[in-house]
C-alpha positions, 0 to 999 in steps of 0.5 A, spaced: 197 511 143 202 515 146 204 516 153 203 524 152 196 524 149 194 519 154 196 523 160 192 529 156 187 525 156 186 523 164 187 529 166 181 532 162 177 526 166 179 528 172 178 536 171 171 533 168 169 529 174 171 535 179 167 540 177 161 541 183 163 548 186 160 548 193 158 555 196 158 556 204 158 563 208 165 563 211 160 564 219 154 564 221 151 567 228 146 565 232 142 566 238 140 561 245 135 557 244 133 560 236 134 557 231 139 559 224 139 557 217 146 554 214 146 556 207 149 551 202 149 552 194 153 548 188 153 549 182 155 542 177 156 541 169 152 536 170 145 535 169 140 535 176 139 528 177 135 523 183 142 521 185 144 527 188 148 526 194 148 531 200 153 530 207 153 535 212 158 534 218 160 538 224 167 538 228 165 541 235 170 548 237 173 543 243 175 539 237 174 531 235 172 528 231 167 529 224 160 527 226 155 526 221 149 530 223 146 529 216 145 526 209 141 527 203 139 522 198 132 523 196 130 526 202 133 528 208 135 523 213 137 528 220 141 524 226 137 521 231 143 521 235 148 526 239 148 533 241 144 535 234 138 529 235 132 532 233 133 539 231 137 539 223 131 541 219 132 540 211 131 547 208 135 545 201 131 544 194 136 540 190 132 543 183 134 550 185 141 546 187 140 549 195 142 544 201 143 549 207 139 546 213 137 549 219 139 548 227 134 549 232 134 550 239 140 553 239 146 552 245 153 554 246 155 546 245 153 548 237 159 552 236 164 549 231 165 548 223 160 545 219 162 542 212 157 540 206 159 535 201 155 535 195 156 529 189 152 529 182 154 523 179 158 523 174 160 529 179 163 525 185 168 531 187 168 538 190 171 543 193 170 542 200 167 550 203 166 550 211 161 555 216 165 557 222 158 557 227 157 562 233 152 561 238 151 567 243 147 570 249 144 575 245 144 578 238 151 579 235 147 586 232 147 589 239 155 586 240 158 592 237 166 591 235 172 596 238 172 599 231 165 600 231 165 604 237 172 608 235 168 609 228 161 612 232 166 617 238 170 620 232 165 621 226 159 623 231 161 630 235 164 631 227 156 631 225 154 635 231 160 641 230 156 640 222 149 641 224 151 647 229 155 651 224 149 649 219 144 652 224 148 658 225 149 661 219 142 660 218 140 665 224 145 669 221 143 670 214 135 670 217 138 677 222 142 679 216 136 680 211 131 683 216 136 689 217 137 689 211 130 689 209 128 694 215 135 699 212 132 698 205 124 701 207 128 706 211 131 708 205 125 709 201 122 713 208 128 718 207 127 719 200 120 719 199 121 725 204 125 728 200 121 729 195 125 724 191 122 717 191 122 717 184 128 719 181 133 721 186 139 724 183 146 721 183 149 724 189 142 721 193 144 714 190 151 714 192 150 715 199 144 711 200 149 705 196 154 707 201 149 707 208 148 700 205 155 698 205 156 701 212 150 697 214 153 690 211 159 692 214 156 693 221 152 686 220 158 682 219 161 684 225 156 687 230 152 679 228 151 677 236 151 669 236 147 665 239 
């Protein structure tokens, strides 16, 4: 065999076996003293086995070292020892390819990088995603950024000057038909005064047209504004 197809052949190996794609959300916010779910999904080429592996590790924000806060074989087996004792809850179903987990009894010691490593033998690789965790007093919805507020200060009197101009125009077209409607039945009163309700003759119509273009004109700029 030569040593070019042989080099193709490993390399087809190697890109076979590193085939578990784990999918993490890039931060997660939490409040003190609830509790946040760590979401952790993958994907492999290989079938679904009970030799399915899952490793969740923590670097603190201060830095150090990786520690294991929990492993998965079968079941979950959380750490009975450091900051995380007693409150990683397993919240994955291997079947439906989910490994997150939950952390509960939130504290500011919490914040920092969690990583998940998922193995699917023959699958012993994958790419190695992280969470960046944020523990805060209160709810990260109610911590609105700078650009939140330059956002609300320019678009909101922008709105205001809107619904007032909208308010306005409508007064004003509501003041318009009623002087249109009282010029109309004055109109009617006049000629049926005269005689002539039925079919007023050329010069009557043109000189009611022409009381009718006054009065719009008039409305138009005599309009008081409110």
């Amino acid at each position: 065999m030569g040593l070019g197809r042989l080099l193709l052949l490993l390399l087809a190996g190697v890109s076979r076996v590193i085939s578990v794609n784990v999918k993490m959300d890039s931060e997660v916010y939490g409040v003190i003293g609830g509790q946040a779910k760590l979401p952790c999904s993958f994907q492999s080429d290989f079938t679904i086995s009970e030799k399915v592996t899952v490793d969740w590790k923590y670097k603190p924000q201060t830095g150090g070292p990786l520690e294991m806060i929990l492993h998965y074989q079968g079941e979950a087996y959380p750490t009975t020892t450091g900051i995380f004792k007693g409150r990683i809850l397993w919240k994955g179903n291997i079947p439906w390819k989910d490994a997150s987990i939950a952390i509960e009894g939130l504290t500011l010691q919490d914040n920092g990088t969690f990583y998940c490593t998922v193995k699917n033998p023959p699958d012993v690789f994958s790419n190695l995603p992280h969470t960046v965790f944020t523990v805060t007093e209160k709810s990260i919805f109610f911590q609105l950024s700078e650009t939140t507020l330059l956002s609300i200060l320019v678009f909101a009197p922008s709105t205001v000057v809107v619904v007032l101009l909208l308010v306005r125009m409508g007064r004003k077209n509501g003041v318009l038909g009623k002087r249109r409607k009282s010029a109309k039945k004055s109109s009617i009163e006049v000629s049926k005064e005269t005689g002539m309700d039925k079919k007023p003759g050329c010069l009557m119509r043109m000189c009611l047209r022409c009381a009718n273009c006054i009065d719009d004109s008039d409305d138009e700029q005599h309009v008081p504004e409110r």
